[in-house]
KOLZA-208925 format. One record per residue: x, y, z of N, C-alpha, C in turn; residue in one letter. Coordinates in steps of 0.1 Angstrom, whole numbers, padded with zeros to 4 digits, always signed. Layout:
BEGIN
XYZXYZXYZA...
//
This chain:
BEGIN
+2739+1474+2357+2751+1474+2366+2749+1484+2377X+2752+1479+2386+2751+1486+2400+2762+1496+2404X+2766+1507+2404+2780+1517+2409+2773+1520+2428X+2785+1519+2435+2782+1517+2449+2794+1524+2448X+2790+1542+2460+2801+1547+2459+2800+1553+2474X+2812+1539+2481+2816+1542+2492+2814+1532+2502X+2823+1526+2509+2819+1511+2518+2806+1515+2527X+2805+1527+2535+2791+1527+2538+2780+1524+2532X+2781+1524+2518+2766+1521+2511+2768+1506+2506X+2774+1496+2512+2774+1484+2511+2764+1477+2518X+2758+1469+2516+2747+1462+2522+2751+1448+2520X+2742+1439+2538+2741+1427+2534+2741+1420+2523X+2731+1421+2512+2732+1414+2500+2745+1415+2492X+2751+1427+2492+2762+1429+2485+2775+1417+2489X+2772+1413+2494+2783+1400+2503+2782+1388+2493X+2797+1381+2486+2797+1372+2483+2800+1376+2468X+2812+1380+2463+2816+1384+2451+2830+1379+2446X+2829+1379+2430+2844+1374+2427+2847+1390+2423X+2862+1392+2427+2865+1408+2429+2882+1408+2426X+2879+1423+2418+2892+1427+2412+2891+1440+2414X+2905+1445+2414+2908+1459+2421+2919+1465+2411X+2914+1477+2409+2923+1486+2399+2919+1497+2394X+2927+1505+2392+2921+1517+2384+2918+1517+2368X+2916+1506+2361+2913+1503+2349+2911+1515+2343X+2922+1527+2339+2920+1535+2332+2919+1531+2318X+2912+1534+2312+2911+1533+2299+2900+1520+2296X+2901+1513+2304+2894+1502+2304+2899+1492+2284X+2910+1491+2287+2918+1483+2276+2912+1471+2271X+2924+1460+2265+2922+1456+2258+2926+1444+2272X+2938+1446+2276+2939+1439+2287+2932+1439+2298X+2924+1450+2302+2913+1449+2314+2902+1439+2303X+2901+1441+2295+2885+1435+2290+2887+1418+2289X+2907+1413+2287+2906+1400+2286+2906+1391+2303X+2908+1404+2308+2911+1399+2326+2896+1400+2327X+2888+1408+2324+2873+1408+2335+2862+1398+2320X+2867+1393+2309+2859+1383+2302+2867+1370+2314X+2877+1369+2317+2879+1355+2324+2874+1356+2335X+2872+1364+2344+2861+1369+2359+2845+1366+2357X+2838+1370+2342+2829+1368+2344+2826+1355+2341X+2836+1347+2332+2832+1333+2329+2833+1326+2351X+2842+1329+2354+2846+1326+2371+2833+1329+2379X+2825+1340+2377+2819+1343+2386+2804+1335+2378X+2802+1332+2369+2791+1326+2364+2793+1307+2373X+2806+1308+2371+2805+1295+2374+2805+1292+2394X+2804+1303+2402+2804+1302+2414+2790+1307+2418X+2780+1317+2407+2772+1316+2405+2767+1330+2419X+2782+1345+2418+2782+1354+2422+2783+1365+2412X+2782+1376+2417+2781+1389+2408+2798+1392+2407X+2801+1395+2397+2817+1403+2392+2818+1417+2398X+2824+1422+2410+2821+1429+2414+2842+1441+2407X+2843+1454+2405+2853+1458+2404+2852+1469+2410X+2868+1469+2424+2867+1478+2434+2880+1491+2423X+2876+1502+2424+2885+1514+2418+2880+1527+2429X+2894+1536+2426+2894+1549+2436+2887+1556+2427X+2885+1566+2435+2881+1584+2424+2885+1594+2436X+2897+1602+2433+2907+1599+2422+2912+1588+2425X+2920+1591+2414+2932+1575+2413+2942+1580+2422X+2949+1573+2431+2957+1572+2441+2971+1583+2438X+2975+1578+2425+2987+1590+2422+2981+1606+2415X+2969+1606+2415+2959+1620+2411+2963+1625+2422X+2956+1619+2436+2954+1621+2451+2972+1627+2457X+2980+1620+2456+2991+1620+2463+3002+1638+2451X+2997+1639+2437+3003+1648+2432+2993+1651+2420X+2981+1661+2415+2976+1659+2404+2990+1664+2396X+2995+1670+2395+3005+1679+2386+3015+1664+2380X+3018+1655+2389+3029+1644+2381+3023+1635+2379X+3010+1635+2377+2997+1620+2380+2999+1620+2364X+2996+1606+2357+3001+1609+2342+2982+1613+2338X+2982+1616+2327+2969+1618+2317+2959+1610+2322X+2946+1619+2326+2938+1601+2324+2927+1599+2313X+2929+1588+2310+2923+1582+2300+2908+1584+2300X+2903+1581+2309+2883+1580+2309+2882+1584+2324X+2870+1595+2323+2862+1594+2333+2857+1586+2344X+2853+1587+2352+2847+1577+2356+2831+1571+2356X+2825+1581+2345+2811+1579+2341+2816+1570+2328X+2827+1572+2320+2828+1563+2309+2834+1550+2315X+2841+1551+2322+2850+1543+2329+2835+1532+2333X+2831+1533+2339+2817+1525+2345+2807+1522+2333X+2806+1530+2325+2794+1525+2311+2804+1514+2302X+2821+1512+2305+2828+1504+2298+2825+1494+2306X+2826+1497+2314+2831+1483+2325+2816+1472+2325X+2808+1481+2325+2793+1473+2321+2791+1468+2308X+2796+1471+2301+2796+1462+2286+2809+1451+2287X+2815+1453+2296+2824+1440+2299+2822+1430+2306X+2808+1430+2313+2801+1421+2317+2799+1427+2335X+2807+1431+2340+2810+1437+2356+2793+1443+2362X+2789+1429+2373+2778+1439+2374+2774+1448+2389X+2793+1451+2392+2785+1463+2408+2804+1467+2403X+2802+1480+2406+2816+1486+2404+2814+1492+2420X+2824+1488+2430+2824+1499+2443+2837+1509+2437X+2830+1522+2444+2842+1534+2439+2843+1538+2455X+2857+1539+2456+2866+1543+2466+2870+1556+2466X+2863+1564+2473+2872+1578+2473+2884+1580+2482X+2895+1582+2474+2908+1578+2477+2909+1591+2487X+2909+1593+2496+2913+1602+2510+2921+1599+2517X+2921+1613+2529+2933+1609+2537+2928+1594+2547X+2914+1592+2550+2912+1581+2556+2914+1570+2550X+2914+1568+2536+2916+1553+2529+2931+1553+2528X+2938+1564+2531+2954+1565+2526+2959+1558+2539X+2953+1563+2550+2961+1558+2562+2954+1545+2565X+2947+1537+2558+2945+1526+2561+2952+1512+2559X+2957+1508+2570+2966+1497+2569+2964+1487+2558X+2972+1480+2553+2967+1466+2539+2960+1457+2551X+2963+1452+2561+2950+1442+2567+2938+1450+2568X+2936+1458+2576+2924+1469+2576+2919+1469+2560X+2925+1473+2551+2918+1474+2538+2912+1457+2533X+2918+1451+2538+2913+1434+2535+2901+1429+2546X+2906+1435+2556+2896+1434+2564+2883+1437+2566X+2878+1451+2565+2872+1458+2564+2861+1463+2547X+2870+1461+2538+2863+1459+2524+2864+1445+2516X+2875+1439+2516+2873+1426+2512+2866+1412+2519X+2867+1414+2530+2863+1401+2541+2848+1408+2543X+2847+1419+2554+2835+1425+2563+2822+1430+2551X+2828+1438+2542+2824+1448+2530+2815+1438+2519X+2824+1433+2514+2824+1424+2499+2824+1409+2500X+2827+1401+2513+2823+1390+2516+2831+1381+2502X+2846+1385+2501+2849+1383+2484+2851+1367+2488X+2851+1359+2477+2853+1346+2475+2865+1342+2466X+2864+1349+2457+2877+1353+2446+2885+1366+2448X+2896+1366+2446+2901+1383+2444+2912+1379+2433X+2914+1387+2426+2923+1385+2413+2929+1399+2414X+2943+1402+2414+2948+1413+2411+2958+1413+2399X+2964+1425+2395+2982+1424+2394+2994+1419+2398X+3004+1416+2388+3012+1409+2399+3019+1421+2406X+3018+1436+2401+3023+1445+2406+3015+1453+2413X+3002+1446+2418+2995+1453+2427+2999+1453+2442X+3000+1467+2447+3003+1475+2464+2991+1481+2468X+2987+1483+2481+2978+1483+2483+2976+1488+2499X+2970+1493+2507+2972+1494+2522+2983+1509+2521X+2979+1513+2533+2991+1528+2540+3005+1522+2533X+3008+1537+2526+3024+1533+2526+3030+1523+2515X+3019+1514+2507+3016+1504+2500+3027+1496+2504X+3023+1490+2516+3027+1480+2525+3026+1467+2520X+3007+1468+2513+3003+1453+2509+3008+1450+2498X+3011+1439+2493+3012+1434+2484+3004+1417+2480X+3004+1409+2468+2999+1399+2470+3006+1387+2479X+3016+1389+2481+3023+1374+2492+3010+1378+2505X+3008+1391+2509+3001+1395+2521+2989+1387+2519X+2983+1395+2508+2966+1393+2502+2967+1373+2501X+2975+1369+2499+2973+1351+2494+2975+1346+2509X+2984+1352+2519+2983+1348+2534+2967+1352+2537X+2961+1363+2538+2949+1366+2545+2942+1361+2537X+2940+1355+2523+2928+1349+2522+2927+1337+2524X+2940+1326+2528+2943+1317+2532+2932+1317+2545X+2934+1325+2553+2931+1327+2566+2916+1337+2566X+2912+1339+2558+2896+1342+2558+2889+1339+2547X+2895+1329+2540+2887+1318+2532+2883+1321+2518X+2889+1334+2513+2887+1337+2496+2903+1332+2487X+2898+1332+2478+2909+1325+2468+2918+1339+2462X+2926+1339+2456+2935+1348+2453+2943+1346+2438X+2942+1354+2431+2947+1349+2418+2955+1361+2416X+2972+1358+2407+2977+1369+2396+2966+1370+2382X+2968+1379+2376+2961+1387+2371+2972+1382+2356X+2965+1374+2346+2981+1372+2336+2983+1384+2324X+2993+1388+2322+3003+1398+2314+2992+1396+2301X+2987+1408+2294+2979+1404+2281+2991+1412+2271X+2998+1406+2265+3000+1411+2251+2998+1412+2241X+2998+1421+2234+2998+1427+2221+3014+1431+2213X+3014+1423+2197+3028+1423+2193+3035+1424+2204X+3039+1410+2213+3050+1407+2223+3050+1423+2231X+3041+1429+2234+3044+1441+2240+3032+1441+2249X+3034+1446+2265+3022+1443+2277+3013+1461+2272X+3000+1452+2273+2990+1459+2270+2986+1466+2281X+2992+1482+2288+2990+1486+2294+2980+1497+2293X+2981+1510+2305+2970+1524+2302+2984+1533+2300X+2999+1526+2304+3010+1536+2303+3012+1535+2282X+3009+1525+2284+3014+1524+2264+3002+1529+2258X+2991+1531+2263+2977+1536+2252+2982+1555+2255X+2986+1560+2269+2990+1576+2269+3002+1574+2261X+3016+1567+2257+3027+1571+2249+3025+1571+2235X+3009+1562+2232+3008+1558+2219+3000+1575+2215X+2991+1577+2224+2987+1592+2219+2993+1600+2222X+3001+1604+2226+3012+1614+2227+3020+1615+2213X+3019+1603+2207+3026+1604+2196+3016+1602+2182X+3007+1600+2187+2998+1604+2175+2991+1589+2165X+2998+1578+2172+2995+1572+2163+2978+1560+2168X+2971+1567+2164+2957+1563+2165+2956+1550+2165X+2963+1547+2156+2955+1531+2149+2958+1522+2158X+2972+1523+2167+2975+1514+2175+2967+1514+2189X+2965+1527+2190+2956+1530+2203+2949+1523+2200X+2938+1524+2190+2925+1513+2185+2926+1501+2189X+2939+1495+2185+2941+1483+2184+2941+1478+2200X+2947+1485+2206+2949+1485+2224+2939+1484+2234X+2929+1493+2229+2914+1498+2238+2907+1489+2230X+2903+1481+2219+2897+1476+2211+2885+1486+2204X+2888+1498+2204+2878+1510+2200+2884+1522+2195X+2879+1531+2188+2887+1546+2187+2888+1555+2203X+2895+1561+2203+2899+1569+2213+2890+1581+2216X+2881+1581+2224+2872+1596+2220+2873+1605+2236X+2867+1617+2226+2860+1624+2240+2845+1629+2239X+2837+1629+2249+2824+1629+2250+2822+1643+2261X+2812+1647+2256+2811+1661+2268+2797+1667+2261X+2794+1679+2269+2783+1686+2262+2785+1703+2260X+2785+1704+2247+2788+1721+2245+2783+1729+2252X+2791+1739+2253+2789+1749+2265+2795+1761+2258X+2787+1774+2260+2791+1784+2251+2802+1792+2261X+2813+1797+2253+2825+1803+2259+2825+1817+2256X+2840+1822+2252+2842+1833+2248+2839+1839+2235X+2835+1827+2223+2831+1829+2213+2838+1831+2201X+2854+1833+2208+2862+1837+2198+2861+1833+2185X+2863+1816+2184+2857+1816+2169+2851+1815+2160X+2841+1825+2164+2827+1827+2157+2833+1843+2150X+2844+1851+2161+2847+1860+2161+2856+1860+2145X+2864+1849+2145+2876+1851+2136+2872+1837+2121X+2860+1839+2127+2848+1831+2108+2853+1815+2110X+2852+1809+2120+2857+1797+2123+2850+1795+2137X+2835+1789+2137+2831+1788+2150+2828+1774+2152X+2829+1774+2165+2836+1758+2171+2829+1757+2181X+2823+1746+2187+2818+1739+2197+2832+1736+2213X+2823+1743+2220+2839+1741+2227+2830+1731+2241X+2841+1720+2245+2835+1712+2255+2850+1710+2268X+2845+1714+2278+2853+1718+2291+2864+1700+2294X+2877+1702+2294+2883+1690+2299+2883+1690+2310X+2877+1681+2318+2878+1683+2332+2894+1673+2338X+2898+1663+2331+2908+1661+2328+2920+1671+2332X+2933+1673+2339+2943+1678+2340+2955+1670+2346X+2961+1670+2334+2966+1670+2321+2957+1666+2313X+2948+1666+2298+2941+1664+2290+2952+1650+2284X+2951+1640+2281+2956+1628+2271+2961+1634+2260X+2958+1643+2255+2959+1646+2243+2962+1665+2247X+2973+1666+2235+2971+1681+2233+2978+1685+2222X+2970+1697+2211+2974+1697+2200+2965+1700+2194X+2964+1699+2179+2954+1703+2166+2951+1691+2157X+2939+1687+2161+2936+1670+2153+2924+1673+2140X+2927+1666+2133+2912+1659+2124+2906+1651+2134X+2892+1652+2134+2883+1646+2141+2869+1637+2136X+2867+1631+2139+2852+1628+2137+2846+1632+2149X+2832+1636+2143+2823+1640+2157+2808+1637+2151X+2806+1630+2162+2788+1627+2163+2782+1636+2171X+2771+1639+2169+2764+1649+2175+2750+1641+2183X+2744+1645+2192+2733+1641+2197+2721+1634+2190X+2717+1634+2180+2707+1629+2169+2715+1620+2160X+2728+1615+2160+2733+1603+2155+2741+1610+2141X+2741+1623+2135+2747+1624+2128+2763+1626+2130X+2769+1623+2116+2785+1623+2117+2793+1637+2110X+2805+1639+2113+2809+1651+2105+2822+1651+2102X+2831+1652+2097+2847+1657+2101+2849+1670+2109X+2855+1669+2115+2861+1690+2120+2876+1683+2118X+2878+1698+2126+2891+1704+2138+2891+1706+2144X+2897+1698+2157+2895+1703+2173+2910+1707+2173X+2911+1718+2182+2922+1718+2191+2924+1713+2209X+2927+1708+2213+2930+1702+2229+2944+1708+2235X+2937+1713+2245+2947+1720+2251+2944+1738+2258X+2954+1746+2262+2955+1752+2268+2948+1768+2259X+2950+1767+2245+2949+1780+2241+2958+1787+2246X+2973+1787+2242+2980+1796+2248+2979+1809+2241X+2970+1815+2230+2974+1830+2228+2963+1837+2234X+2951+1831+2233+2939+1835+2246+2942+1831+2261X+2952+1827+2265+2956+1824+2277+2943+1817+2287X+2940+1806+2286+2932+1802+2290+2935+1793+2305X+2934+1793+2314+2929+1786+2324+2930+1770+2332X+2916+1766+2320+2918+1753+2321+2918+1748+2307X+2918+1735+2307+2922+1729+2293+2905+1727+2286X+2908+1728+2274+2891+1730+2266+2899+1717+2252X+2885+1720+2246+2885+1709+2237+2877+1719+2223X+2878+1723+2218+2869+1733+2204+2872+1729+2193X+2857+1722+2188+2861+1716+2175+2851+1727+2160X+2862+1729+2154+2851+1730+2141+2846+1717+2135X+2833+1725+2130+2829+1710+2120+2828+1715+2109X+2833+1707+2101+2836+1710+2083+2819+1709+2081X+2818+1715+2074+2807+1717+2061+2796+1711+2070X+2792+1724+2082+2782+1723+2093+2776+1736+2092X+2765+1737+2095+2757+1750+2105+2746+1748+2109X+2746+1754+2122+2737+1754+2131+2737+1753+2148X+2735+1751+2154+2735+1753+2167+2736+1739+2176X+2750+1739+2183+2749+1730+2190+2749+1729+2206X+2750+1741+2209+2749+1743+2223+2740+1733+2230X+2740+1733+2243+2736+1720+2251+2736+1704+2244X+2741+1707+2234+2743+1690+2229+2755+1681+2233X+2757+1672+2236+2761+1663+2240+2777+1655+2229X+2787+1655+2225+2790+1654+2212+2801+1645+2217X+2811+1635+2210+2813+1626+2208+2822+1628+2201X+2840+1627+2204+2848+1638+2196+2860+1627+2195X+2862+1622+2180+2874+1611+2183+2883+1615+2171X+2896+1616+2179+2908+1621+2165+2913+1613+2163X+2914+1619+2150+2915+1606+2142+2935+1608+2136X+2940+1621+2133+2954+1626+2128+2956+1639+2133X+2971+1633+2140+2978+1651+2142+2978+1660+2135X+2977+1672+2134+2981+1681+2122+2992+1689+2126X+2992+1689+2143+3001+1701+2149+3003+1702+2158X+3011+1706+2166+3014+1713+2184+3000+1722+2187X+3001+1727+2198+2997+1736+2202+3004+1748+2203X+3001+1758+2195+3012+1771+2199+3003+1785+2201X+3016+1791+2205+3013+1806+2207+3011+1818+2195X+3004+1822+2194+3008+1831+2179+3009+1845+2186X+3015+1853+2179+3016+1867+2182+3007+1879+2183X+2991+1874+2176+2978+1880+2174+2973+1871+2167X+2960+1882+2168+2945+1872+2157+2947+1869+2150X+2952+1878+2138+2953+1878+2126+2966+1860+2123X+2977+1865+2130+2981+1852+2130+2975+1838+2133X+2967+1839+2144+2960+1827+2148+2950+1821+2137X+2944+1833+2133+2933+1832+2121+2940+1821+2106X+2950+1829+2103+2956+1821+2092+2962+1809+2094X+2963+1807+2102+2970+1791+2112+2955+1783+2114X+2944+1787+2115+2936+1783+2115+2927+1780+2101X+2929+1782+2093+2926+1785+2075+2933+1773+2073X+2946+1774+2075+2957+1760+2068+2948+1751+2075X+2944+1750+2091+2944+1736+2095+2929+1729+2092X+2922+1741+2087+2910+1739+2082+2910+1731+2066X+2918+1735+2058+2924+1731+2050+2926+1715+2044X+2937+1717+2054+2944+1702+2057+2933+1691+2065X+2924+1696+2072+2914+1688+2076+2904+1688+2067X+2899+1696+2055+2889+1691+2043+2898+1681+2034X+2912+1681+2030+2922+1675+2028+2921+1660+2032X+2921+1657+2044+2922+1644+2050+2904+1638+2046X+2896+1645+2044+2880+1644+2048+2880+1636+2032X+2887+1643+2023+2883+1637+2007+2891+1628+2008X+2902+1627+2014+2913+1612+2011+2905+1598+2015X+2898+1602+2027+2889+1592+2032+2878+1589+2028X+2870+1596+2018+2857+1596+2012+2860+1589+1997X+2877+1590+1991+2877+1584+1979+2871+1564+1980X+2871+1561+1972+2867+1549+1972+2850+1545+1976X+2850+1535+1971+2832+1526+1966+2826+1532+1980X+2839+1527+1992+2832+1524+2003+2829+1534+2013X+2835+1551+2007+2838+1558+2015+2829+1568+2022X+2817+1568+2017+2804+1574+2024+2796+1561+2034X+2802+1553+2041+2801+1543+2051+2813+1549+2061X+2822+1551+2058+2837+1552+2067+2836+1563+2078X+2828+1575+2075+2829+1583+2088+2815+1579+2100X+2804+1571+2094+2795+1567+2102+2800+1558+2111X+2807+1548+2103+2818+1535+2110+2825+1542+2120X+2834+1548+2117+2842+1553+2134+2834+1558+2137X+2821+1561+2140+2813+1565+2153+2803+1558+2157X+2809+1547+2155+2798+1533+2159+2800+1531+2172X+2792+1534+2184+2794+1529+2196+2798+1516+2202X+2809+1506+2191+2814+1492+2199+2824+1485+2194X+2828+1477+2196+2841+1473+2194+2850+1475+2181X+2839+1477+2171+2843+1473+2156+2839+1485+2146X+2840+1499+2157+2840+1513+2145+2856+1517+2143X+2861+1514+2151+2876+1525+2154+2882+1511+2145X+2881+1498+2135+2887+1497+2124+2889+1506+2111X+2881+1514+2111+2884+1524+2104+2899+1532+2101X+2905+1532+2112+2915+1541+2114+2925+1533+2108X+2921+1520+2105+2937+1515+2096+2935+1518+2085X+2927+1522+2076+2929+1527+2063+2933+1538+2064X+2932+1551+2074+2934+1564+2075+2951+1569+2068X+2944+1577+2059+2954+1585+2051+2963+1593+2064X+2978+1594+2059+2987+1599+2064+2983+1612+2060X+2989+1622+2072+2987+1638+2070+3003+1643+2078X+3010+1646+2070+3025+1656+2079+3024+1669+2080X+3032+1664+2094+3026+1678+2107+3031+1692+2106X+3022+1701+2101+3024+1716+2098+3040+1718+2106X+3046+1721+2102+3056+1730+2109+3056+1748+2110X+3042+1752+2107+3043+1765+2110+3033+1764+2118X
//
């Protein structure tokens, strides 16, 4: 798959695509059933599936602070979108120049001059142009009038409920995994590469792998069981916490997982981090010594969850399974044993 980032690096050949536009955060269950009907469309006009997205995403750009969670990077965002058949992603860096640009200008200029589109399929709630002026009655006049076809984009449900990126952030917010699974067609992860910090908890007999959210707001914040794969394919349970560290008063938002019944050195490794159950908020404690013993229980309760899931014939298969790189690891998470959430 080809990533093209920026209409100047478009070239003649790039002309002549069936094209869809969005910020496919998460790259769902509903993006994957809209771009499998694009690539059957584009096989049969016998063009490339081309998907145009900003970086940042447009409400990042206009306020990071009220912009909601985002879901995936845009290095994962692109390694999804390629297993969903898509083979040239253009990335739009969302600026003051693309902001002030009119919706004909944006159709003009990247859909007609740019991308030479033949198809364009959106949302039916897609705006688009300065001011978000355009909408599709605009887009189905201009391609009337420069010769590409125009399609709505149809509502994908799940249990009579639209399979959004707003319902995959409410469903983690509240913890409940399995549905997320069900949504994204995968477990929920994060991916980064360890980076050595302040060290603290190596300091307080609990040392953790910490990997930087570049994310703000982080999707997730709080104290989870995790599964985590490591660079050489092995699996483990921890504890991550996500979030701010409010009693080290931290900065930006971090990700530091222990790994249960681990040693050794993971620095510069690459690691693959998917929670699997809440245990807790994020809080403040008053000192170490407090943090320490809040950290014991949730260590605890995370070898706790580790045996619930290992009982049974099948259960030394079940933590490799959720860290299977494709559609059919994050089944796992419907058997997952219930854990209630510390209140201290």
């Amino acid at each position: 798959m080809e990533l093209i980032r920026g209409v100047h690096n478009l070239r003649p050949e790039h002309r002549g695509s069936v094209v869809t536009i969005g910020n496919f955060d998460g790259v769902h269950k509903g993006h994957q059933m809209l771009l499998n009907r694009l690539r059957r469309l584009a096989d049969q006009q016998h063009q490339p599936l081309t998907v145009v997205l900003f970086e940042p995403q447009p409400r990042e750009y206009f306020g990071a602070d009220q912009a909601p969670a985002r879901l995936t990077l845009l290095r994962d965002k692109v390694r999804l979108l390629a297993r969903c058949g898509v083979d040239r992603v253009l990335c739009l860096a969302f600026n003051q120049r693309l902001r002030e640009l009119s919706a004909q200008q944006f159709i003009e200029q990247i859909l007609v001059k740019g991308l030479g589109a033949s198809y364009v399929v959106v949302g039916d709630d897609f705006r688009f142009g300065c001011d978000r002026k355009g909408d599709f009655t605009l887009l189905q006049q201009q391609g009337m009038q420069h010769g590409f076809h125009t399609e709505h984009a149809a509502t994908f449900l799940l249990d009579d409920e639209r399979v959004s990126s707003s319902r995959v952030r409410t469903l983690l917010a509240s913890g409940n995994f399995r549905q997320v699974a069900c949504l994204l067609g995968r477990a929920f992860c994060y991916e980064g590469r360890v980076r050595q910090d302040r060290q603290l908890g190596r300091t307080l007999g609990v040392p953790t792998a910490n990997l930087p959210l570049p994310m703000k707001p982080p999707a997730l914040q709080g104290v989870y069981v995790v599964a985590v794969k490591t660079e050489d394919g092995q699996v483990y349970w921890g504890v991550a916490n996500i979030g701010w560290r409010p009693t080290v008063g931290s900065t930006r938002p971090v990700l530091e997982v222990h790994l249960l019944d681990f040693s050794g050195n993971l620095y510069g490794q690459r690691l693959t981090v998917i929670p699997c159950q809440r245990l807790r908020r994020e809080m403040r404690f008053d000192g170490i010594d407090a943090l320490r013993a809040q950290l014991m229980r949730d260590i605890d309760a995370g070898h706790h969850y580790a045996e619930r899931m290992a009982a049974g014939a099948e259960g030394s298969s079940r933590l490799s399974a959720l860290c299977r790189d494709d559609a059919d690891g994050w089944t796992l998470l419907a058997t997952a044993p219930a854990v209630t959430e510390s209140a201290s």
